[in-house]
N, C-alpha and C positions, 0 to 999 in steps of 0.2 A: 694315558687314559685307556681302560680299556677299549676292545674292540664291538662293537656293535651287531648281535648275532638278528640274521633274518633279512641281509640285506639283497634287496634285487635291482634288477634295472633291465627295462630295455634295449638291446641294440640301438635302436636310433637316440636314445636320451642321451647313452653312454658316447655315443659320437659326437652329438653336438654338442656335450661339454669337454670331452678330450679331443678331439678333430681339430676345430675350427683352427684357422689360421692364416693369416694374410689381411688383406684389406676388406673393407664392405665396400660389397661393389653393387649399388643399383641401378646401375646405367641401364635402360631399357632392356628386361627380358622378360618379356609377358608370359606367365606360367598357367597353363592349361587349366581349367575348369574341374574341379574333382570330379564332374561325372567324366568330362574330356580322360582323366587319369585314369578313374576305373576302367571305360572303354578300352582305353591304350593297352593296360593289364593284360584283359580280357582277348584285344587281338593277339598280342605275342603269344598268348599261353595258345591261340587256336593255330596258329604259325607251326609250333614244334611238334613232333612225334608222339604217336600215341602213350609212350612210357612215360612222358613228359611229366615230372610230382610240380604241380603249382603252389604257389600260397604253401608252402611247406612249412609246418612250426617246427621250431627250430629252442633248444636249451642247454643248459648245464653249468655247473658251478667253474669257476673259476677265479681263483686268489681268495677265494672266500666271496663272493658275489653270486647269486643266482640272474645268469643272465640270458635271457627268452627274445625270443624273435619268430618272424615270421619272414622266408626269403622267400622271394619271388618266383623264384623255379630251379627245379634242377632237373639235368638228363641223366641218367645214372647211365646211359649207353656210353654217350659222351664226357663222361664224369665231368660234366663242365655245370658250374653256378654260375647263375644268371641275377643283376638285380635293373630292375625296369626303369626305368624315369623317361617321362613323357616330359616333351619340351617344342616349344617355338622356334620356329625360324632357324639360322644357323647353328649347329653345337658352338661353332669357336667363339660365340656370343656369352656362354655359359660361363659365369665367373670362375673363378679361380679356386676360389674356397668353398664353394659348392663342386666340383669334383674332386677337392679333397675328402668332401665330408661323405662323399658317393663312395669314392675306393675306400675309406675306410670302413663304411658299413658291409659291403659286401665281405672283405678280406674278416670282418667279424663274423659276420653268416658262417666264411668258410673254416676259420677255424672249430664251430660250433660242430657241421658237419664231418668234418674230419677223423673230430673226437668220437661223435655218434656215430661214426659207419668202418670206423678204423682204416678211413682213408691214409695213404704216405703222401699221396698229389693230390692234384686239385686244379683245374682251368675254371679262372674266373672271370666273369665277361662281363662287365658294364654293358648295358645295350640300350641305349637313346634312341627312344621312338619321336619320328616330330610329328604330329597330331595332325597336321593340315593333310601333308601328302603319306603321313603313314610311311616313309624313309626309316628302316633299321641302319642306328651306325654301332655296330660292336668294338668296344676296346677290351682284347682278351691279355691276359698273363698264367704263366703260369707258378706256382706256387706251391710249397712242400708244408706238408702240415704242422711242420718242428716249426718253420716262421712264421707261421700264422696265429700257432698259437702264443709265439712268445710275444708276439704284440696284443694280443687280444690280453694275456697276462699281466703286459704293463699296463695298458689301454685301463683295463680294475682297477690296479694298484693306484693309478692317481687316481679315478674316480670313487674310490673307496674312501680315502681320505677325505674326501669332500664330503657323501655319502654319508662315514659318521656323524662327522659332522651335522649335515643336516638332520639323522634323528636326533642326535645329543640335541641339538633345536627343537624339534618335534615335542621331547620329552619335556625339556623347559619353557617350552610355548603350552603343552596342555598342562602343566602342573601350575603354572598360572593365571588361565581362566577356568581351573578349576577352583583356584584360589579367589578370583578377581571377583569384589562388590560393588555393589551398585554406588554412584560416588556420590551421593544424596542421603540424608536420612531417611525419607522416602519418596514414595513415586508420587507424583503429580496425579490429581484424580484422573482417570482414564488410560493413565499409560501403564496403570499394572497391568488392567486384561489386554493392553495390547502387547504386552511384553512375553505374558504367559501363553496369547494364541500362537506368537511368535513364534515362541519356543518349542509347543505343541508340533505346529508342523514342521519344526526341526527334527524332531524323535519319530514322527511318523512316514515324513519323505513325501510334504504333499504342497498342495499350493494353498497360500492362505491368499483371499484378495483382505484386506483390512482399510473400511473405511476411517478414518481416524483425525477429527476436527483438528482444524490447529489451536495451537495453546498447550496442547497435554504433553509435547515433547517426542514427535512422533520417531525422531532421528538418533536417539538414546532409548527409545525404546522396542527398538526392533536392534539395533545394534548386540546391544547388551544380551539378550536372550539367545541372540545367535553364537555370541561368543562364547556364551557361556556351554551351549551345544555344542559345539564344534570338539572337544576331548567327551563328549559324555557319550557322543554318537556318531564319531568318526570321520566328521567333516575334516577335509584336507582342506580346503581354501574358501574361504567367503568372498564375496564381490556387491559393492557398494555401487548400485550404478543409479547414475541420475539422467537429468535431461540438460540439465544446465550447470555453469560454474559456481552458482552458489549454494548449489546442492553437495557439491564434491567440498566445496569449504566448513560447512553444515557438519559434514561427515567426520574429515577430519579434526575438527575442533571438537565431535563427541568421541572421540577414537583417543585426541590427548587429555580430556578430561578422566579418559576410563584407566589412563597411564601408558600408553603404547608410547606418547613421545619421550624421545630424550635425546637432546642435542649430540651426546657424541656415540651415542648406542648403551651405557653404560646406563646403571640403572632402570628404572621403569620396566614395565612388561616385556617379556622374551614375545617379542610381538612385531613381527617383519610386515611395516604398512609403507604399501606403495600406491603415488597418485600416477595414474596415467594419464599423460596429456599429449593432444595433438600435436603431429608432425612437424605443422607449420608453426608453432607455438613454441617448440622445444628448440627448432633448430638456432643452431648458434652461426649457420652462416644458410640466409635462406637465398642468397644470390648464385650458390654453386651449386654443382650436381655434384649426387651423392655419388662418389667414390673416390678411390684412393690418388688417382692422380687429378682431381678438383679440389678434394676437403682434406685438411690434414688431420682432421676429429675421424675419418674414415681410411686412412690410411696406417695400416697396421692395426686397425682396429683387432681384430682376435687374436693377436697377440699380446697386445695389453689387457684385452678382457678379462683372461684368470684373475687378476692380480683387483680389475676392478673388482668386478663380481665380489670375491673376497668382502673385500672392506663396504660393496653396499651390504651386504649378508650380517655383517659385525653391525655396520649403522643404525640397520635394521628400519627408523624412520626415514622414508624415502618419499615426502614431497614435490613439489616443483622444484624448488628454491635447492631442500636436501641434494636434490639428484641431481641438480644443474654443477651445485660445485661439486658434489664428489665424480662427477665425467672431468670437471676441468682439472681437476687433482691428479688424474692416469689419462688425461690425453683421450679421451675417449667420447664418442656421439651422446646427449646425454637421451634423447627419443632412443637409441637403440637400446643404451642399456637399461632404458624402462622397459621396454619391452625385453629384454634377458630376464629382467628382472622378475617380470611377471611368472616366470616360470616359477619362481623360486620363495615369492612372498606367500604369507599367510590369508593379507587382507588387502583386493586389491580397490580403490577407488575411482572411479572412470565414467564416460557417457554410456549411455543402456549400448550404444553402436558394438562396443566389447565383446558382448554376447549375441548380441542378436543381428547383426551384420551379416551378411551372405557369406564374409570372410574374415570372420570376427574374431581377435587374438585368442582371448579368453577360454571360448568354446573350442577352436582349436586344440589350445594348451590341454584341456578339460580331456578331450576325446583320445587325446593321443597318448595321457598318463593314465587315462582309468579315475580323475579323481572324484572324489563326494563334493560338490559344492554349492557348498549355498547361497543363494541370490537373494538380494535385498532391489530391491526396485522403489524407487523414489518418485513422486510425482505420476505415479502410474497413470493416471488419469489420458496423460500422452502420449502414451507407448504407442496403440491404435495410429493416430496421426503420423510419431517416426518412424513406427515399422513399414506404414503405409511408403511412405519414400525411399526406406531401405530398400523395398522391393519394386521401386520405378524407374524407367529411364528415358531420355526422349532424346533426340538426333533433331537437328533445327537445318533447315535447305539452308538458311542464309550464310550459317558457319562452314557450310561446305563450300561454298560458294567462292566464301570470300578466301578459302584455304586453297581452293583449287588455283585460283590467279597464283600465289606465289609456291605452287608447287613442284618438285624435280618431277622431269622428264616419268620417270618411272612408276609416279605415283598420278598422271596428267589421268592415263588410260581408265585407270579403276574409279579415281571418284569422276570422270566424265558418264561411266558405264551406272554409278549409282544417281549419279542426275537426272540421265533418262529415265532411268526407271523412278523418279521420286515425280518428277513433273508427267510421268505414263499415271502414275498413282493419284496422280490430284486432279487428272482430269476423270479417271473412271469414279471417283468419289463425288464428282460435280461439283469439284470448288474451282474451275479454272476462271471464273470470274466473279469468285465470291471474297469477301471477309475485306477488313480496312486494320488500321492499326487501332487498337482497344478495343476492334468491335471484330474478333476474328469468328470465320466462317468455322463449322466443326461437323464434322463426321463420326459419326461409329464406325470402326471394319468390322465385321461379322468374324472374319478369320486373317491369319493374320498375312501379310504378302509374301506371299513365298519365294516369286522373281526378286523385290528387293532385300530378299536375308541372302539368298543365298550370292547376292550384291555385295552385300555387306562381309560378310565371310568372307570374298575373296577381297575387299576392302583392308579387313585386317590381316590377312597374310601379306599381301603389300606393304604395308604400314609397320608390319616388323621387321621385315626385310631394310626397308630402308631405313627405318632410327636404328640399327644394327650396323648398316654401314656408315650412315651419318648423323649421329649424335648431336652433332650443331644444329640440326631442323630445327629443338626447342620443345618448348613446354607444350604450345598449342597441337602441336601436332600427336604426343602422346597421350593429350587428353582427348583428342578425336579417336584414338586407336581402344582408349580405356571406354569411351563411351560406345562403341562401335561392339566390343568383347560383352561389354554391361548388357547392350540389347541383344546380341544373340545367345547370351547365356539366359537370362529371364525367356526368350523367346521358347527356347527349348521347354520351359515348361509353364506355359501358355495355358492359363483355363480359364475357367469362370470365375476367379477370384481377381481378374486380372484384367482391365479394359484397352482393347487396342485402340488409338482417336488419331485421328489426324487433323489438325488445326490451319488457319490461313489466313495470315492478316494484311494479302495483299501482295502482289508480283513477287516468286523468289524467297515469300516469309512463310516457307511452310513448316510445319514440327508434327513428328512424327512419336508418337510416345504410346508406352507398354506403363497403364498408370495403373500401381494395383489397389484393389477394391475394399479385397477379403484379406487382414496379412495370416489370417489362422492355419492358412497349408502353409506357412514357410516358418511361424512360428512353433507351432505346434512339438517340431523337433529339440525346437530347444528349451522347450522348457522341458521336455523327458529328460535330453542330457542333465539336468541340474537335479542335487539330491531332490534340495526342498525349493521354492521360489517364496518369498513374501512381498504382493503388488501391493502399496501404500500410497492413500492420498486422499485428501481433506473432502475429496468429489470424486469416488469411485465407480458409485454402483450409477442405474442397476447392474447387479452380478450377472445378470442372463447376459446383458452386452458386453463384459467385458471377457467372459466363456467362449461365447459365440467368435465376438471377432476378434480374440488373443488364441485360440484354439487350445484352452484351458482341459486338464484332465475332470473328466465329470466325476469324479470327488473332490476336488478345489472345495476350500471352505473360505464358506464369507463369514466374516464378522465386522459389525459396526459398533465399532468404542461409543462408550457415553460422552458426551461434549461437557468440556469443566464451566460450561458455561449455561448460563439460564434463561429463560423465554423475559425475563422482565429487564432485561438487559437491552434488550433489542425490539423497538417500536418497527412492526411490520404493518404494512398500510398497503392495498392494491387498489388503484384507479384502475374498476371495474369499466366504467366511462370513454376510457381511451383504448385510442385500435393505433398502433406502430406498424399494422401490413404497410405493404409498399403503395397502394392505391390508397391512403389515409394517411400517407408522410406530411403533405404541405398541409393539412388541415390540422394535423397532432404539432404544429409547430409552436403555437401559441399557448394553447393550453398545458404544453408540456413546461413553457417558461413557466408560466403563471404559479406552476405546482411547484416547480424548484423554487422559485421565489418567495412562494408563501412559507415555504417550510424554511428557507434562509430568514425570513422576517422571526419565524416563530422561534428558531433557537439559531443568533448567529454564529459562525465558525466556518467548519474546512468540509467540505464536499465534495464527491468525485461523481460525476452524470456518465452512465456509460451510453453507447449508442452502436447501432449494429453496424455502421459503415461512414467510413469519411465522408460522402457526399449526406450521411443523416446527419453528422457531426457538425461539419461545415453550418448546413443548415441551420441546425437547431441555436447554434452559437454565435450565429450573424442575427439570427432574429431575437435570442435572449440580449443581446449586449446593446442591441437598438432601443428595446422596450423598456430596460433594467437596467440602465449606465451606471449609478450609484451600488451594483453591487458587484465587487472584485471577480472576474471571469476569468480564466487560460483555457487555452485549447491545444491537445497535440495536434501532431500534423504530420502531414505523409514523411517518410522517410528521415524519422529523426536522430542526429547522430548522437553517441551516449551523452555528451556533454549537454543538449538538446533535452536528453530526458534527466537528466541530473538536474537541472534549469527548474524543470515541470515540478518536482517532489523538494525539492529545495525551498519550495513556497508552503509547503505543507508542516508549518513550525507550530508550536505549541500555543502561541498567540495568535496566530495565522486566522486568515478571514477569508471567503472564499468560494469558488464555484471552479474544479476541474472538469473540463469536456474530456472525455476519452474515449476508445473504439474496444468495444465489448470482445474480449477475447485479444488483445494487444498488450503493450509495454507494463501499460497500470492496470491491467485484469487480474493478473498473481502475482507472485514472488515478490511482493513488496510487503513493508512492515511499515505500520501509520499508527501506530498504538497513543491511548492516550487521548489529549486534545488535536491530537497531529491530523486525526478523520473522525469526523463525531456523524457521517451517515453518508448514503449512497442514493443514485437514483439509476433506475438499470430502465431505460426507454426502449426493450427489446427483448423478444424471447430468446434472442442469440442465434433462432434458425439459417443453417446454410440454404444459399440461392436455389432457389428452384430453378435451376441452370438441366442442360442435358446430361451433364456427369453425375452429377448428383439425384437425377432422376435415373439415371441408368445404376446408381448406386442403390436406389430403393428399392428398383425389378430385383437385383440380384440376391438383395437382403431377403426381401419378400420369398422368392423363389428357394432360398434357400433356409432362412431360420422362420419363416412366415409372420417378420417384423418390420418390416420394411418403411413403415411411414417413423416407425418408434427409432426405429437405428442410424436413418439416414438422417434424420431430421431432430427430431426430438429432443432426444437424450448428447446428442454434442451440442445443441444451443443451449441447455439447460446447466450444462456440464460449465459453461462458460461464465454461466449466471452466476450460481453460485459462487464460485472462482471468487468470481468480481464483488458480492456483493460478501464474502469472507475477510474483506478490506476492514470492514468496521468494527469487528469484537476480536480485537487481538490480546486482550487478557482480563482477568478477573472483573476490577475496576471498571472497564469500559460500558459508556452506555451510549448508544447511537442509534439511528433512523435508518432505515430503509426503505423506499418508497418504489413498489415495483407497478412500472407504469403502461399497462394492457392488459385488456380484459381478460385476455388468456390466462392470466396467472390464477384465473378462479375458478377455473375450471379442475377437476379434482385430477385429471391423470397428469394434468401441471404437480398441481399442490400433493401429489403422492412423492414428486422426485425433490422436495426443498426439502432441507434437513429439520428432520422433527424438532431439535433444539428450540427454532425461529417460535414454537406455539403458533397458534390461529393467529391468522390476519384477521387488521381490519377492510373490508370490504366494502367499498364507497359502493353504493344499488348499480346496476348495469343496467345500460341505455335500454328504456321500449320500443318494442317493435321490430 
């Protein structure tokens, strides 16, 4: 087959697919913080002589490959190349196959500049900075340019072959979905213009938020328009991310309806779809630690890789299930080689964490090829919520506590030294005799402690030292050390979007947490890395909030699809009469039966009551099932395990009779499907508002202060958001006709009734109380 003309690659790409070799070795070595690494950089380069070229770009052809880099420095006095790598604790910690992958990129630098300067020698120096104490350890050799470059020669020549390969892919992946139809005679009302906005901001490189009811096929139609993009407008890789596992199955099942599956790669679309799944989910021995002399799936792992890689590349559909056996077929991790893999697919499927993680594969992969990619975002409505946790973290005295009793000698001095200083902190905060268990005392810091970070800092340099020397500590201990890195890297960049608290629920139960507010300074970046984004979901807007606190580009375009469904569909009723605040809970108990009752006598069937909290729920369900024994009741209940909730929606059959309790914003709030007679109407006993707690009032100063919405953003629009959600149970296709009965007077108030989706038409509105 011909040869493939225009072909480039990076230094580091070309390494970590020629290099690798040995074992995966992840036995604890905790790797610096990218601002840590730039820093690191930054001091070497202020270290050396004023001749000193940094960040040098580095290029030239070779075997037919255009191959570019950027080396870290060189002295042209000292004719010596230098490449940097900042690291933790001991070097002799540092796997194996990571200073393989290190000399080989440098000894590529040097044959680069050899060529460019018409060097004959060359001294090249690895130089390991370790970030805590700033320790240079240099490994120098020296080297002639005749062998440097004959490896960098070979080092092409296999990756060339690969290389074509992958355009020869490229070219048969865009030649059909230039080809690829839509696999319907046609679209579903509503999901053409969600298809066509879709696509729109695929050609323009922008953000669409798209609110879009269910029923229209939202997961085929955002899919389809992007693929079809991606050869028209140069997208390299798409990214399907959800919140949940039945989103990623969603996905996948419109990814093989559109033809990407094919059991043995053979046929169907030149269309490489990989799911990515959790660690703990993938692994096939989750009792060992990951390396080569624990795991035999990790042993010799890049050595077998080529040969996987290969054949997942050929397979092309890479699922769970897919990629579980083609790792057991070459002996290989099968989490890792989904993550190889990511490098390499078209289309990948995964949790939003992918991208939007502090240290997220995806975005990653994305920054370090240069690629165009497109984001799909599923159930967006939650991003807000998980980014919020992406970017939080909290440290609990009692787990230090209980680590310290069985801790070595070595590690006794540093957490005693973050003791004092945590129990010095609880008493300047004035909780030393505050808070019980469920009823903890809480504090704002104004700023954050300075004494216990820099506590903690020396916390984790201890903490690597010794899983370095004794690996046997265990799990708990690495997760102290990762929680410990988590806070002072968030700490580092500390502001207003971010709340320092400290909590106390009583001798010894203190928690100290960086809980963030605003996620739009950490998101913001990533959604510029991505060509285009498309945020989707049945309950999006409003647009200002999800700009505001996704830190969206202010040309984002919103559009709301038409709903395929009709206002005479759906009997909408508000008991203007009834108050669900919390000082009107025990009096709203009875009349709230009364109302689901009536409406169970008037048409009987299957119902689901939501309520804004277990203790409303509790309530309302001991007092209905006293008054109303003759009419079928369930109730979830705190901590239910799935078979629990399998149990709950199992009663929801097509003959089914009926009254479910459930907690407005929980199990039975979304993702569930009751089409039919399965749910013939709702009763939503709540505006879904979060606690007028002090977090959530310190949430509303900051809103306020900063987008001047503060009652609307903390409050509002996420208990509304939730409403909807729930009360979206009842019209899940054409056919369906059902009730909804929203029960507080607040729903009639119009900056309510401006956020429920136009479809529902005018409520009826029972007169609200005089006086």
């Amino acid at each position: 087959m011909s040869a493939v003309p225009g072909l480039r690659v990076a230094v580091r790409t070309l390494c970590d697919v020629t290099a690798r070799e040995g074992d995966l070795d992840h036995r604890f070595t905790p790797s610096p913080s990218a601002r840590e690494g730039q820093e690191g950089h930054r001091e070497v380069a202020r270290r050396r002589g004023a001749g000193y070229l940094a960040e040098l770009p580095l290029s030239g052809e070779v075997a037919g490959i255009a191959v570019s880099g950027r080396a870290d420095g060189y002295d042209p006095a000292a004719n010596r190349l230098e490449e940097v790598k900042t690291h933790r604790g001991e070097l002799s910690r540092l796997a194996a196959n990571q200073r393989a992958l290190h000399r080989a990129q440098l000894r590529s630098y040097g044959a680069l500049l050899c060529a460019e300067r018409g060097l004959d020698t060359l001294e090249l120096a690895l130089v390991y900075l370790e970030v805590g104490s700033g320790r240079e350890t240099r490994v120098s050799e020296q080297a002639t340019a005749s062998e440097l470059m004959a490896e960098l020669t070979e080092r092409c020549a296999r990756y060339r072959a690969w290389a074509e390969r992958e355009a020869r892919h490229r070219a048969a992946r865009d030649a059909a979905l230039e080809a690829l139809a839509f696999p319907f005679d046609d679209f579903r009302p509503g999901q053409r213009p969600l298809a066509e906005a879709c696509y729109r901001a695929a050609a323009t490189g922008r953000v669409l938020l798209a609110q879009a009811p269910t029923g229209i096929g939202k997961t085929l139609g955002t899919l389809f328009p992007l693929l079809k993009a991606m050869p028209r407008h140069g997208l390299d890789r798409l990214a399907f991310l959800t919140m949940k596992t039945p989103g990623r199955r969603l996905a996948l099942e419109a990814l093989a309806r559109l033809g990407a599956a094919s059991p043995s790669g053979e046929g169907g679309m030149a269309l490489r779809v990989l799911e990515l799944t959790a660690r703990d989910k993938a692994c096939e021995y989750p009792g060992r630690a990951c390396h080569g002399e624990a795991c035999p799936l990790a042993a010799g792992f890049y050595d077998r890789l080529p040969a996987a890689r290969e054949a997942a590349a050929e397979r092309r559909w890479l699922d769970r299930e897919a990629l579980r056996a083609l790792a057991a077929e070459h002996g290989v991790c099968p989490y890792y080689l989904g993550q190889e893999m990511a490098r390499w697919s078209d289309v990948t499927v995964g949790d939003v964490n992918h991208w939007f993680d502090d240290h997220a594969l995806l975005h990653g992969l994305a920054r370090e090829n240069g690629w165009r990619v497109g984001l799909l975002v599923d159930e967006a409505h939650n991003l807000v919520g998980r980014a919020r946790g992406m970017y939080s973290v909290s440290l609990r005295q009692r787990d230090l506590a209980r680590l310290r009793r069985s801790a070595p000698a070595v590690l006794k001095a540093p957490l005693g030294r973050l003791q004092r200083h945590w129990q010095a902190l609880v008493r300047e905060a004035g909780l030393s005799e505050a808070g019980a268990p469920g009823r903890p005392a809480w504090r704002r810091l104004e700023a954050l402690p300075g004494g216990l970070l820099g506590v903690l800092q020396g916390l984790a340099g201890a903490l690597t030292e010794a899983l370095g020397e004794r690996p046997e500590l265990g799990v708990e201990w690495q997760e102290l050390l990762f929680e410990t890195l988590a806070f002072t890297r968030l700490a580092e960049r500390f502001g207003d979007h971010t709340l320092c608290e400290l909590t106390r629920e009583g001798r010894g139960r203190a928690r100290l947490a960086l809980r963030n507010l605003i996620p739009a300074d950490f998101l913001a970046p990533r959604f510029a890395a991505a060509h285009s984004t498309v945020l989707f979901s049945a309950t999006l807007g409003p647009p200002d909030y999800q700009r505001d606190l996704l830190g969206l580009p202010a040309d984002s375009v919103w559009r709301e699809m038409p709903s395929p469904f009709a206002a005479d569909q759906l009997e909408l009723r508000i008991r203007a009469d009834l108050s669900t605040r919390l000082r009107d809970r025990e009096a709203s108990l009875s009349p709230i039966g009364e109302a689901i009752a009536a409406q169970y006598t008037r048409r009987p069937g299957l119902y689901l009551a939501f309520f804004s909290s277990f203790a409303y729920l509790e309530a309302a369900f001991a007092r209905f099932t006293a008054t109303h024994p003759g009419i079928p009741a369930w109730a979830q209940h705190r901590g239910m395990a799935e078979a629990e909730r399998d149990a709950f929606l199992a009663r929801f059959t097509e003959d089914g009779r009926g009254i479910g309790f459930a907690v407005l914003g929980g199990a039975f709030g979304e993702g569930i499907d009751l089409p039919g007679e399965r749910l013939v109407g709702a009763f939503v006993a709540t505006l879904g508002l979060p606690p007028a707690d002090p977090v959530n009032e310190v949430l509303k100063a900051r809103l306020q202060a900063r987008f001047g919405r503060g009652d609307e953003y903390a409050y509002r629009v996420p208990g509304l958001v939730k409403v909807v959600q729930a009360a979206g149970r009842v019209i899940r296709g054409p056919e369906d006709r059902g009730t909804l009965l929203l029960l507080d007077d607040r729903f009639a108030r119009p900056e309510v009734r401006r956020q429920l989706p136009g479809w529902w038409g005018e409520p009826a509105i029972e007169p609200a109380p005089t006086g």
